[in-house]
ROGU-664682 format. One record per residue (C-alpha): x, y, z; residue in one letter. Coordinates in steps of 0.5 Angstrom, whole numbers, plus 500, padded with zeros to 3 digits. Layout:
XYZA
...
END
This chain:
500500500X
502506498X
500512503X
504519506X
507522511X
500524514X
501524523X
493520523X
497515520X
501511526X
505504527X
499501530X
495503523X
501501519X
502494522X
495492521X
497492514X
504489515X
500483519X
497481512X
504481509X
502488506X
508492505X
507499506X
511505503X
511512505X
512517499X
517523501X
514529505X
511533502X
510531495X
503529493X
506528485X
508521488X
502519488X
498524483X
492517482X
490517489X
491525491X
487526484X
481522485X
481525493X
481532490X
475530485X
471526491X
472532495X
471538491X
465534486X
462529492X
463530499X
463538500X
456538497X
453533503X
451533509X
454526511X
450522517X
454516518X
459511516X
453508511X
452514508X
458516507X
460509504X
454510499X
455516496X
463514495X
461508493X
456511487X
461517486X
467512484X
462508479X
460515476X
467517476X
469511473X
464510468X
461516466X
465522467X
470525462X
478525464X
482530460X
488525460X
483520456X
481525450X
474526454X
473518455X
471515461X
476510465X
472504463X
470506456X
473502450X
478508446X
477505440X
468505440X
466511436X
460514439X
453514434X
451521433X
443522436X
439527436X
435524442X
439524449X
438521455X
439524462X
439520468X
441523476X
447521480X
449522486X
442524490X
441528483X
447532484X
451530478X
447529471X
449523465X
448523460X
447518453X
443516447X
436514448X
434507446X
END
């Protein structure tokens, strides 16, 4: 597991991973481009997600994270992918439509959108 230097993370947390033969590396202080993946989804969670909520427990918590990542995943657009979603085919050429269909995501803070059937 790759992880920072953040002080929440104590030896108590690092041995729970070391006792399931998990090699835990710490990247070096202070430097977020070691982990850009990680620190990029968190940021994205964050800003896109869990700022515009109000979270009432572990449960709702892992909701909404759980339906952010599969948006994030499936439907959002990454710059890095020429507007393709982390899980869309580069090679599938998209059907021109003039109808659209929207669906709500996310407790209907994000929007989706596709080719209607």
């Amino acid at each position: 597991m790759i992880r920072d230097r953040d002080a929440k993370f104590t030896t108590a947390f690092d041995a729970v991973f070391i006792s399931e033969d998990i090699t835990v590396a710490k990247i070096p202080p202070r430097s977020p481009h070691c982990n850009p993946h990680a620190e990029r989804f968190v940021r994205s969670a964050r800003e896109e997600c869990t700022d515009r909520f109000l979270i009432y427990g572990r449960d709702h918590a892992e909701k909404i994270l759980h339906e952010y990542a599969t948006h994030f995943n499936r439907h959002r657009p990454h710059q890095g992918r020429d507007q393709l979603a982390p899980l869309d085919d580069p090679k599938v050429i998209p059907f021109p439509t003039a109808r659209i269909q929207r669906r709500q995501a996310v407790a209907s803070l994000i929007n989706e959108y596709r080719p209607a059937s």
